[in-house]
N, C-alpha and C positions, 0 to 999 in steps of 0.2 A: 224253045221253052223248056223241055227235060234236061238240056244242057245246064241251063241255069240255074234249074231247082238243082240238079245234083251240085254245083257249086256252093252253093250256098249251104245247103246238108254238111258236106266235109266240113266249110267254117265253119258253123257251129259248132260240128265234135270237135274241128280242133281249138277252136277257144276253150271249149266244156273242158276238155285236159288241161291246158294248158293253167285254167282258172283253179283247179281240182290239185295239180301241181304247186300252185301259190299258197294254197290255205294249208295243204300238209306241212310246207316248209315252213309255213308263220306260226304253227299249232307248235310243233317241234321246240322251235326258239322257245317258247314261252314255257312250256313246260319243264325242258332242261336250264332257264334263270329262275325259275320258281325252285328247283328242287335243289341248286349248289351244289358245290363240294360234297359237304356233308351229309347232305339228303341222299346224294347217290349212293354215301357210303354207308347210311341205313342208321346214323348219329350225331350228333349236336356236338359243338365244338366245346373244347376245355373251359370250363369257370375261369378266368382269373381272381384268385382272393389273394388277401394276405392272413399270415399263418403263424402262431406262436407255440413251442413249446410250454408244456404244462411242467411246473417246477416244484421240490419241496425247497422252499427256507422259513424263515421266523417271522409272522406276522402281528406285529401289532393292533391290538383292539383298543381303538379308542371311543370315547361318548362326547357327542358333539352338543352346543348348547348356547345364546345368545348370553353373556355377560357384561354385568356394568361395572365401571370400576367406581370405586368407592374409597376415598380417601382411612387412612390409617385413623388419623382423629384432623377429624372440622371444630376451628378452635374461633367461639368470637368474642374480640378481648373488647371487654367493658372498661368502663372508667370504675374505680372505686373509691374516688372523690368528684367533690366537684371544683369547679373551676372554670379557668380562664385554657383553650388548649393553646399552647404557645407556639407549639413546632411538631413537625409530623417527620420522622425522622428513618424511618424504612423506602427503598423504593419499591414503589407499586408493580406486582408479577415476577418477584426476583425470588429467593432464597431467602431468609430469616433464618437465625440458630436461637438454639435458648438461653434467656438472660439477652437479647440484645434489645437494644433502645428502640422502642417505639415513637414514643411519642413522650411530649415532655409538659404537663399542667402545670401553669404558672406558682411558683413555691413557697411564694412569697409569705401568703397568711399562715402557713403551715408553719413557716420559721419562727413568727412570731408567736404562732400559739407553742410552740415546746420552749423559747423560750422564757415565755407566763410559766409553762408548767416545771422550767426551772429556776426558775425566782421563787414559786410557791413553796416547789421542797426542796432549798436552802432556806426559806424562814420557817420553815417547818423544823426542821433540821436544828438551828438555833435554838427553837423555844424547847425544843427535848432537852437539849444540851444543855438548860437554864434549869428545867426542870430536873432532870437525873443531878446536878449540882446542889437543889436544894433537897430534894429527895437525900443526898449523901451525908447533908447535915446535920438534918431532920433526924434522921435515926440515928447520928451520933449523940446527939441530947436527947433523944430518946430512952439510949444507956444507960445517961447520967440523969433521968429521969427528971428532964429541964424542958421538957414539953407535952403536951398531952399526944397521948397515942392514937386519937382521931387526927388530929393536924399529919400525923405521918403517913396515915391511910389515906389523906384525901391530895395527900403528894406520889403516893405511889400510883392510883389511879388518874391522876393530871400526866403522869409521866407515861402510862401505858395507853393514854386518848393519844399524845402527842405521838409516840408509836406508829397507831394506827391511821394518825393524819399524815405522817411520813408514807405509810405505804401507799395509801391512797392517789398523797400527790405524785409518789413514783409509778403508779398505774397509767395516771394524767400524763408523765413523760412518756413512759412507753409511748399510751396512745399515741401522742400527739408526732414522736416521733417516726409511727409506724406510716400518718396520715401522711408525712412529710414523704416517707420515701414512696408512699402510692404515684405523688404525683411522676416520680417517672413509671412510665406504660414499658414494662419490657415482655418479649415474648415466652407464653408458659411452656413452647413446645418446640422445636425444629420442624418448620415446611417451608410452604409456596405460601407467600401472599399475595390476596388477592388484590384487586385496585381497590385506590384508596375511599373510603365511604366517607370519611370528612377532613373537610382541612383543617390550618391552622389560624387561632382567630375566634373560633365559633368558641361559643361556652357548653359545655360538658356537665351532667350530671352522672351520679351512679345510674341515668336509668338509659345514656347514649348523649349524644349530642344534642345540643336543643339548637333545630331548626336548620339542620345539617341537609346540604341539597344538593349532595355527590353521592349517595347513596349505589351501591354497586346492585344490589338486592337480595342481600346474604345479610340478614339481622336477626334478629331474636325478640318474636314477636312484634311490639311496636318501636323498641332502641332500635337505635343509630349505633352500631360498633364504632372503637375506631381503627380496627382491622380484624380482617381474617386471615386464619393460617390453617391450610390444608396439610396436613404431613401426605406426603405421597414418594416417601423411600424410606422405608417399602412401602407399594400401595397394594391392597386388595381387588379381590376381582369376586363379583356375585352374580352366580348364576345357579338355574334350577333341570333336575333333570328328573324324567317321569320315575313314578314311584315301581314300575316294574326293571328298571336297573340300578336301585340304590342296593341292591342288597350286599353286590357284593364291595360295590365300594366303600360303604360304611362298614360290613367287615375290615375289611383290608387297614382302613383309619383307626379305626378300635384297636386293633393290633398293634400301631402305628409304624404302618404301612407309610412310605414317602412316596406318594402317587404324583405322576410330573403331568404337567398341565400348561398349554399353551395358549396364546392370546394373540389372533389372529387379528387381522385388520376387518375394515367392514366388507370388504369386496371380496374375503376369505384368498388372499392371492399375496399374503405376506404376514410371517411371523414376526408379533412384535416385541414379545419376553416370552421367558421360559421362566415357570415358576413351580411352584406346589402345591399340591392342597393340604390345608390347614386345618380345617373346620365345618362342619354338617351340621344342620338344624336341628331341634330337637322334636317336631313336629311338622307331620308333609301338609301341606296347602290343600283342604278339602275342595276350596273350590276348583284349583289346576290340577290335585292329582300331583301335584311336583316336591321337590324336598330340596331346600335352598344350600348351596354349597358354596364355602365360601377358596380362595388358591389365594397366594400370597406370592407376589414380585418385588426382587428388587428395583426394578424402574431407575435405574442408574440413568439412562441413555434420556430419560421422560418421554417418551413413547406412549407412556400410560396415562392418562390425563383423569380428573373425578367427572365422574356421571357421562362418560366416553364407553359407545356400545363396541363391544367386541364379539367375535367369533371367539370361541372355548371350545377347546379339544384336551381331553382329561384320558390319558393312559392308563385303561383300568389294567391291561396284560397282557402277555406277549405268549404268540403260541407259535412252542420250537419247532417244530414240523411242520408245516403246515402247505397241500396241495394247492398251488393257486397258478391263475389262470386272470388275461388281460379283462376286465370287466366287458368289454366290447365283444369277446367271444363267448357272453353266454345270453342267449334268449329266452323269453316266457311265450309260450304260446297254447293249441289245442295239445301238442303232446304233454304240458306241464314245463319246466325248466330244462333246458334241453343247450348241448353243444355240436358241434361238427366236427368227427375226428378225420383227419385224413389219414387215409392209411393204405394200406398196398395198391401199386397201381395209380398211386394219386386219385382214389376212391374216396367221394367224403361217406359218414356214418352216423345217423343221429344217435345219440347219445345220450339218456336222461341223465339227470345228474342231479345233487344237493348240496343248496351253497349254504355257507356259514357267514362267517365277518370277511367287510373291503375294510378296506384301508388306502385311498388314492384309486386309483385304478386296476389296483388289483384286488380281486375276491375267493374268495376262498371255496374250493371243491371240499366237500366232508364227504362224498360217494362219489362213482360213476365214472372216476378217471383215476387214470395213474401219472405219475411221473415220468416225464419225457416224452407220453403223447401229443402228437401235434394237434392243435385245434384252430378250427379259422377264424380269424377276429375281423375280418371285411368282406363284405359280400355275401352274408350269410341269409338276407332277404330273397336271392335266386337261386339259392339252393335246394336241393332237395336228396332223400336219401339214396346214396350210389351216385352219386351224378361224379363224372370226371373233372376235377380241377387243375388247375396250373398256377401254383404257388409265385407269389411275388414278392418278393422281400419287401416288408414297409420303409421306409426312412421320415424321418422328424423334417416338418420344414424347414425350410429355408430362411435366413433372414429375410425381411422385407416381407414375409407372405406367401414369398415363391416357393413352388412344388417340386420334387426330386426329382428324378429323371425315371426311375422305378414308378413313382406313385404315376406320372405323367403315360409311362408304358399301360400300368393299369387300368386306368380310367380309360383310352384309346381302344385297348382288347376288350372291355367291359361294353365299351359302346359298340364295335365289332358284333362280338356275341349277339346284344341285345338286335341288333340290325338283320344278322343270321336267323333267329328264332322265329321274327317276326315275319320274313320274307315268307319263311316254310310254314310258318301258320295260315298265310295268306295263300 
């Protein structure tokens, strides 16, 4: 029995070590994967960001603004007879010039009334002609005192009615001629017309069409045109911009200043003319606070359409010097506006700083940096001041969506890191 017990005694201590042996080694493991590389080496591995130089060139200050385009002149051509309409002689959404053939009222009764009004004064005409003949008489035995001198009076005033019944019925021709050439409809302007509001067929008054039911919905109160024409080369462009930046563009126009101004599309991702501004309101909008301005485009290309919303971007001026810097590399946060400069050592360094005017994606430093400091424009969410980075050149994507091989490295060491920080946290 003592044999035994000592037996057993030994196994136990030597399992007790042996067991005492395993936990040291599994303690060990865990605590040298916990701590890494860089834990052993008392620091956290390099940032990868990317990095841009801070530059002086020339920035443009533009004021951006929602505008409508607005036809030159909206023109809706009336009849100014009435009538039978015969023929509708423009095609509908094309081009119009001035002077050309609208539309054609039947001419008929019109012909015959100038000719009444020239039958009238040719017998108008005659009876003067009779008249002024015996009037020449009249006062020749008058001389010879072989008539009374009333008969001679009441022949110079017969001769001065007949006169004025000549003038009268040559008013009659005018008119009647002017009614004639009404019935052709030509255009009073160069545009766009519109589609057609009535056909050919229907009867016309001076006040539209009676009972015309093509109507496009461009009339003039309750008439029926029978067309519109939009001039839209040049067309206009109307937009409004708060009353705390008119000052100095309405300077500038008062001067007259040739301020350029653009007309972007609705998705703001394409210019569609380059134009000018023209013309300023003469009172700002109390209810918006705005002050309407108007730019003028040639619209050769018709790009510009009436009552088509655009983007406006109005070049108030350009600043030659100017410290700027990728918009992407500046933040707001508890310290105020602030950048990352890297600098010795691949050291970032926060940096207050005050922006002025963007312009695209770049903005403008007015303090706090200089020219040719480098600043980080990615990654600047895991940064913090002093921390070691590792610059990665950015590149522009790829066709199709695809990523560079650069941006690819970045993203891979960014996840890296973040993988490192979080093991030694834990």
């Amino acid at each position: 029995m003592p044999s035994t017990a000592r037996r057993w005694r030994w196994f136990l201590a030597l399992a007790a070590t042996v067991l005492g042996l395993f936990l040291w080694w599994r303690l060990g493991e865990v605590s040298h994967a916990q701590k890494g590389p860089a834990a052993l080496m008392g620091k956290q591995p390099a940032q990868p960001v990317t990095a841009s130089v801070a530059r002086a060139q020339p920035l443009p200050v533009w004021l951006s603004a929602l505008g409508t385009v607005t036809p030159r002149s909206l023109v809706n051509v009336m009849p100014r007879v009435s009538g039978l309409l015969q023929s509708v002689d423009y095609k509908q959404g094309q081009m119009v010039r001035t002077g050309q053939l609208l539309a054609q009222i039947d001419p008929r009764p019109f012909q015959i009334a100038v000719e009444q009004a020239k039958a009238q004064m040719e017998q108008t005409a005659a009876q003067l002609a009779g008249a002024e003949g015996d009037l020449a008489r009249y006062e020749t035995l008058l001389k010879q005192d072989s008539i009374a001198a009333q008969q001679v009076s009441d022949q110079r005033a017969a001769v001065a009615q007949y006169k004025a019944t000549l003038d009268v019925n040559k008013a009659a021709l005018d008119n009647a001629q002017l009614q004639l050439a009404w019935t052709r409809i030509t255009a009073p302007v160069s545009g766009l017309a519109g589609l057609r509001p009535v056909d050919a067929g229907n009867m016309v008054t001076t006040s539209g069409a009676v009972g015309a039911g093509n109507t496009s919905g461009t009339t003039t109160g309750s008439a029926t045109p029978i067309a519109t024409i939009a001039q839209v080369q040049p067309v206009d462009v109307t937009f409004a911009v708060p009353q705390q930046e008119i000052g100095e563009v309405v300077g500038q126009l008062m001067r007259g200043a040739s301020l350029t101004a653009q007309a972007w599309d609705a998705r703001n991702t394409k210019v569609l003319a380059i134009g000018k501004l023209v013309a300023a309101d003469n009172q700002i909008n109390t209810a918006t606070g705005t002050l309407n301005l108007r730019a003028e485009f040639d619209n050769k290309d018709m790009t510009l359409y009436p009552n088509q919303f655009v983007n406006v971007r109005l070049l108030v001026r350009t600043i030659a010097h100017a410290v700027v810097v990728p918009t992407t590399a500046v933040a707001v946060g508890a310290p105020g506006t602030y950048v990352y400069v890297v600098g010795a050592g691949d050291k970032v360094a926060l940096r207050k700083v005050s922006t002025g005017a963007t312009d695209g994606n770049l903005t403008e430093i007015l303090s706090g940096l200089q020219p040719g400091e480098r600043v980080v424009t990615d990654g600047l969410d895991r940064l913090r001041d002093g921390r070691e980075v590792k610059v990665v050149q950015a590149q522009a994507n790829l066709p199709g969506g695809g990523v560079s091989r650069p941006q690819k490295a970045l993203s891979r060491a960014g996840e890296r890191a973040r993988s490192a920080a979080a093991s030694g946290a834990r």
